[in-house]
C-alpha positions in Angstrom: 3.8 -7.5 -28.7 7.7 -7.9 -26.8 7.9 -7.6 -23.7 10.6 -4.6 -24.6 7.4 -3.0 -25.8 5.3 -3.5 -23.2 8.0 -2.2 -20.6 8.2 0.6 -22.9 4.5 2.1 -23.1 4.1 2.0 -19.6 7.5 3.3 -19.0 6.6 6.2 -21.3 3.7 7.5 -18.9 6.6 8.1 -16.0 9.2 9.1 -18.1 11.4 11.1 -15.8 14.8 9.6 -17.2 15.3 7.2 -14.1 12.0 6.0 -13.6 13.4 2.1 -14.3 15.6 2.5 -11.3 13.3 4.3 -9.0 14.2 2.7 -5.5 13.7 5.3 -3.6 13.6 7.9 -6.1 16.5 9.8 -4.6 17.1 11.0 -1.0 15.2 14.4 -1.0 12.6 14.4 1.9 9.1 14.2 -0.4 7.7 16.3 2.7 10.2 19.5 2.4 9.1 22.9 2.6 5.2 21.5 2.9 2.8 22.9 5.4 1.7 20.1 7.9 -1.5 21.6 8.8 -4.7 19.9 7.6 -6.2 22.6 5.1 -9.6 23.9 6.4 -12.4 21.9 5.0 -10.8 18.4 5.1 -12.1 15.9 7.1 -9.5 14.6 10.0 -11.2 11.3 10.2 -11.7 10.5 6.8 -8.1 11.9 5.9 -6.3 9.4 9.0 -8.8 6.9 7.6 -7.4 6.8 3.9 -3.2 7.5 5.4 -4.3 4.4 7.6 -5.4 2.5 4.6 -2.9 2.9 2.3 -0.2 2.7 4.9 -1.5 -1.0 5.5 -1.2 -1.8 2.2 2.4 -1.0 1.3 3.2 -2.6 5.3 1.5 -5.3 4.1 3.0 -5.7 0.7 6.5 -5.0 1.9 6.2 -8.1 4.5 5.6 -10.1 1.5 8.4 -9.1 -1.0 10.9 -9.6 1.8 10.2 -13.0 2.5 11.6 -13.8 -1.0 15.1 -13.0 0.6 17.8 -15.5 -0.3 14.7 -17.2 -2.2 14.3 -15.2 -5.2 15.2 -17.3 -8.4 18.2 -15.5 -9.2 20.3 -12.3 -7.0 19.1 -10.1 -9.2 15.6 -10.3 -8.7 16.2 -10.9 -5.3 17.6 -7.5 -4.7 14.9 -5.8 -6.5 12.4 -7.6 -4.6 13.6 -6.3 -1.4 14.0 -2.5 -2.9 10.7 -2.1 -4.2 9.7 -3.7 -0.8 11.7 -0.8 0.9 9.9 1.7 -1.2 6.7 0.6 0.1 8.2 0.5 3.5 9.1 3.9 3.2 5.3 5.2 1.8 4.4 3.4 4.7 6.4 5.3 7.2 4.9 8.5 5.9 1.4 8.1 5.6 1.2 6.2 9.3 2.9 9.9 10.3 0.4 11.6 8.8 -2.2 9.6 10.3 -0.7 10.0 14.0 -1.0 14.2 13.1 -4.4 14.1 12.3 -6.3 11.1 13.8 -6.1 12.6 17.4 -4.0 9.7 19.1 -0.5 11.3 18.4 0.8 8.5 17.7 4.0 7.2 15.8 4.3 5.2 13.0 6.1 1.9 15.0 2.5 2.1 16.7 0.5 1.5 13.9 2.9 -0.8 12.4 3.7 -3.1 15.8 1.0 -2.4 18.6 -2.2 -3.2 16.1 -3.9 -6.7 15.9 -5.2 -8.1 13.1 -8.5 -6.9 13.2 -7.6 -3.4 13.9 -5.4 -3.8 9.8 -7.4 -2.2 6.6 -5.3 -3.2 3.8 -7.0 -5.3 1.0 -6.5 -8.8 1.4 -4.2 -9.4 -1.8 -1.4 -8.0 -0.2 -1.6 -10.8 2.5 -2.0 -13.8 0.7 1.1 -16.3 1.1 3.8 -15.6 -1.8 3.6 -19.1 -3.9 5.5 -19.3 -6.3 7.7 -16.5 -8.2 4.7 -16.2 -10.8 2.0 -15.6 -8.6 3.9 -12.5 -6.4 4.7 -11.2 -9.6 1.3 -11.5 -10.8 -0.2 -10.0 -7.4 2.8 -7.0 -7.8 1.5 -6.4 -11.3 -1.8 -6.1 -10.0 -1.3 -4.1 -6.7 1.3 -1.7 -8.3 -0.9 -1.0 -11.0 -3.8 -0.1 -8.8 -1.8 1.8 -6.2 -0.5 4.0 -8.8 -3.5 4.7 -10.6 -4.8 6.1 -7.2 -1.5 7.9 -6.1 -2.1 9.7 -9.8 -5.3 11.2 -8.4 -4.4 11.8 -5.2 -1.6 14.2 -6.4 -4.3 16.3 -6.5 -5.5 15.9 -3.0 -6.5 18.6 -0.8 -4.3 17.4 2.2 -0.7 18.9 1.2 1.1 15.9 3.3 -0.9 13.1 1.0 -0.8 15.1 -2.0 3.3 15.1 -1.6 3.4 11.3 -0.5 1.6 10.3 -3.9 3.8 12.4 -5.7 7.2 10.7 -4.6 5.1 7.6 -4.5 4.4 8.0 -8.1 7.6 7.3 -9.5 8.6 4.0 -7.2 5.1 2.7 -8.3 5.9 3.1 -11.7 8.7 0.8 -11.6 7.1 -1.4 -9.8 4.7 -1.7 -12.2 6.9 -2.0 -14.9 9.6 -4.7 -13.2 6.1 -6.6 -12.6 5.2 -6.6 -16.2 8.2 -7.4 -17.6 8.3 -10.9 -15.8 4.5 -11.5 -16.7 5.1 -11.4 -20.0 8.5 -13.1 -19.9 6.7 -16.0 -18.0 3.6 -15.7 -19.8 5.3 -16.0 -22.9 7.7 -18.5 -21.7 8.0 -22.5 -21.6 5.1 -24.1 -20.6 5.7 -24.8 -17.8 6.2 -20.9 -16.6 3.0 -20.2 -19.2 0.5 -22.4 -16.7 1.9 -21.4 -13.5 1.0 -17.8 -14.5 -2.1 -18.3 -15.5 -2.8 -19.8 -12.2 -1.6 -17.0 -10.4 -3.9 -14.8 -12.2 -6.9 -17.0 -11.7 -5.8 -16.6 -8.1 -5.4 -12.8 -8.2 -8.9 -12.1 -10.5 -11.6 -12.5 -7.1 -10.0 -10.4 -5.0 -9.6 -7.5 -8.1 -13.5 -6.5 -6.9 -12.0 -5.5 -3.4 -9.9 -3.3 -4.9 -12.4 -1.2 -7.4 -14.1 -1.3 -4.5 -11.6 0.5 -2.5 -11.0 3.3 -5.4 -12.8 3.7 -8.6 -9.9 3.2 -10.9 -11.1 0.0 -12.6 -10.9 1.3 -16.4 -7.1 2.3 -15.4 -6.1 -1.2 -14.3 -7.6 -3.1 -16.5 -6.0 -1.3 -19.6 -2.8 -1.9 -18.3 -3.3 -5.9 -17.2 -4.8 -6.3 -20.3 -2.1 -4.7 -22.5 0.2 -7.2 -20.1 -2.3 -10.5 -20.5 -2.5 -10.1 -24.3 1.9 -9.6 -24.7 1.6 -13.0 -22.0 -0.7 -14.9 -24.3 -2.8 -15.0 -20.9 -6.2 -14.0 -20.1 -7.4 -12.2 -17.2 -10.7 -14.6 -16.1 -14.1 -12.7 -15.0 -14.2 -13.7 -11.5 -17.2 -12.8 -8.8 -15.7 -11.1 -6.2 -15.4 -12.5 -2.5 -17.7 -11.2 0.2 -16.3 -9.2 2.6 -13.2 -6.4 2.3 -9.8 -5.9 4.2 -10.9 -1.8 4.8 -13.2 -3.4 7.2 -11.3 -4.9 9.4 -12.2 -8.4 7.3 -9.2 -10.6 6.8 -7.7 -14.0 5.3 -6.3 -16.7 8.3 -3.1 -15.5 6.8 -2.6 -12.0 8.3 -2.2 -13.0 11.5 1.1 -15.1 11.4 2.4 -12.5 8.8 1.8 -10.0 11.7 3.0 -12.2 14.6 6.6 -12.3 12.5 6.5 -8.8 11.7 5.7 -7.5 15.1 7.5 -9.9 17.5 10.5 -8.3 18.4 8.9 -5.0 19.2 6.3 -6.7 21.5 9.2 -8.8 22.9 10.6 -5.5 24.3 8.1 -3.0 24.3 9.8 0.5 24.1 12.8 -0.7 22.8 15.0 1.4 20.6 18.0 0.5 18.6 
């Protein structure tokens, strides 16, 4: 199978005519026109819970993919790195907003992003593991786009109006992501020797943290179809791997969060209350 091919049945399930270049997906505000009230019957904790959650992740993820700037192979990628990181920033934004409506505190979205310690972060511990090399983020992109989108899918659906509309803008960036991911997994994967080995690493790396993740939401059968359609074009294998104890939704963490967070959030504790 090409790599054209596998860009292509993905492609298909998001086929919305710009879906390859969805950085952003426009400039409409996803959150026109929709009621901000939380519906009667919805759970206010459990709601700022998941908004909290899923806004770690893509913070978390957007840290990473911007530290490939001016360090991306070629300008290209580089640039494409940092939108799809952008993307995520912006999902981000929105659901810690939501979270401030409904959680009780009021609070911002700078707050959640700059004023939290480690420990108080629930985003899977994937997303904060160190870049390595090209193959591995590409590898950990394949694998956290590809789980990300599989929930935003269901949560189009979601009672909450406010999620319900996130997921749906969040849809389309996540399905370039996904497919930007897979292209290079294959192209590596199916590549010299050299670029064949280091991906395989990097999936040997990704495969004991993929139990945190089905964990998190039950959309195992949908990832794995898609990173084994990906692994079979790469002439890779996806290894069985026990999971690790522990999980990022509680508060559990790698050594590595904590410097990614220091960087992130130390010009807004430099000067508390600053605005620019």
């Amino acid at each position: 199978m090409s790599d054209d091919h596998v860009y292509l049945s993905l492609a298909e399930e998001h086929d919305d005519g710009d879906a390859r270049w969805a950085f952003g997906t426009g400039f409409e505000d996803p959150l026109h026109g929709v009621d901000p009230a939380v519906p009667a019957g919805v759970d206010r904790a459990d709601l700022a819970a998941r908004c909290l959650a899923l806004g770690d992740d893509a913070l978390v993820s957007a840290q990473r993919l911007a530290e490939w700037t001016t360090r991306a192979p070629e300008l290209e990628e580089e640039m494409a790195l940092a939108n799809i990181g952008l993307d995520l920033l912006g999902q981000a934004r929105l659901l810690y907003t939501r979270c401030g409506q409904v959680d009780g505190t009021g609070r911002g979205e700078d707050a959640y992003a700059y004023l939290r310690d480690p420990g108080g972060f629930r985003n899977v511990r994937l997303a904060e593991l160190p870049n390595g090399d090209f193959a591995f983020s590409v590898v950990r992109l394949l694998v956290l786009a590809s789980w990300r989108l599989a929930h935003f899918e269901r949560l189009t659906a979601d009672p909450d109006p406010v999620l319900a509309a996130v997921a749906a803008k969040g849809v389309k960036e996540l399905a370039y992501h996904r497919q930007w991911a897979a292209e290079w997994v294959v192209r590596l994967g199916d590549g010299t020797d050299e670029s064949h080995a280091r991906t395989q690493a990097a999936l040997d790396r990704a495969a004991p943290y993929l139990g945190e993740l089905f964990a998190a939401y039950d959309v195992r059968a949908d990832v794995l179809a898609v990173l084994g359609q990906v692994t079979d074009a790469a002439g890779l294998r996806l290894p069985p791997a026990p999971p690790l104890p522990g999980h990022g939704r509680d508060g559990g963490h790698t050594e590595h969060l904590a410097p990614l967070l220091d960087e992130l959030q130390s010009l807004a504790r430099a000067h508390p209350g600053a605005t620019w």
